[in-house]
N, C-alpha and C positions, 0 to 999 in steps of 0.2 A: 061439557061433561067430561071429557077425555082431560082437560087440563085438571081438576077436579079428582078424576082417580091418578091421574102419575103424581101429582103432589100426597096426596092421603097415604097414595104406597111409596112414594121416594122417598119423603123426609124421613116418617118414622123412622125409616131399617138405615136411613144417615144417622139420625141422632142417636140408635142406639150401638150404633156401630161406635160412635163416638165416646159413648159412655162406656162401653167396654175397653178401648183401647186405652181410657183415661184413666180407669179402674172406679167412677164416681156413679153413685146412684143418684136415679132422675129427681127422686129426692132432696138432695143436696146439692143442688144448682138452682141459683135465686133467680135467674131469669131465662125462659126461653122466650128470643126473640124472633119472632118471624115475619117475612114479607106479608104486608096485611092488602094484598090485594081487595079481599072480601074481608068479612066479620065470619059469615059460614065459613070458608076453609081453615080460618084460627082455630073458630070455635069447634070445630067436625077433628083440627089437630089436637086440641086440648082435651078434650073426650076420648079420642082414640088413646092417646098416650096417657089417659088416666093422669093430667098436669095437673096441681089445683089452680085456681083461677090466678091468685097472687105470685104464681109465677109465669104467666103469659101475661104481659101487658097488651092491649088495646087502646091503639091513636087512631081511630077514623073520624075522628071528628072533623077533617078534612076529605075525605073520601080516600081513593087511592093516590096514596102518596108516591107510587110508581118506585121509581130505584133510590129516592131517599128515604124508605119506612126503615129500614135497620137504622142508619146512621141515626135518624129520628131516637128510635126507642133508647139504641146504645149512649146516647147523651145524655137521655134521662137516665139510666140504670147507671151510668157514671158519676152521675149527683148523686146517686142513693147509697146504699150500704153494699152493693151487690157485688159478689165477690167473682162466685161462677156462673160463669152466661153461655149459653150455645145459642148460636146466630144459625137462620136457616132461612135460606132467598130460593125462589123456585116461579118460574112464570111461565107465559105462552109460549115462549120459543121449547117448551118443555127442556128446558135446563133448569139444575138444581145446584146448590153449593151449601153445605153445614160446616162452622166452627166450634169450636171450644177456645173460651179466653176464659182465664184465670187473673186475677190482680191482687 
């Protein structure tokens, strides 16, 4: 439970820290990707942050895919159209880290 609230409260106030500095609304960023350790904490992020669905992808079709779920999602988002992406890794060791990449 404790990993669970540092993540729900870390990322957001990362990602919007980010979208401020970028000057970009959450809006107009085609993918946020996140470490999908679970489906609930994607899904509990995508709710909070008010995403729509089509910009959080979901790969658990593997389960957890541990420290290769970004590199995963960012390969597929690099075949697609996706221009703005924020990446957001956060796990047990309660360490968190969020990007902005532009292309």
């Amino acid at each position: 439970r404790e990993v669970y609230n540092s993540v729900i409260d870390t990322a957001p106030r990362d990602i919007v820290g980010i979208l401020e500095r970028e000057q970009v609304a959450k809006e107009d960023v085609d993918r946020f990707l996140f470490h999908q350790g679970s489906k609930f904490i994607v899904d509990s992020l995508r709710k909070r942050m008010k995403l729509r669905q089509d910009q959080v992808p979901v790969a658990m079709e593997h389960g957890n895919t541990v420290s290769s779920t970004i590199p995963a999602l960012l390969a597929d988002a690099l075949d697609s159209d996706a221009g703005r992406m924020i990446m957001s890794g956060f796990g047990v060791g309660f360490s968190a880290a969020s990007m902005f990449l532009r292309r």
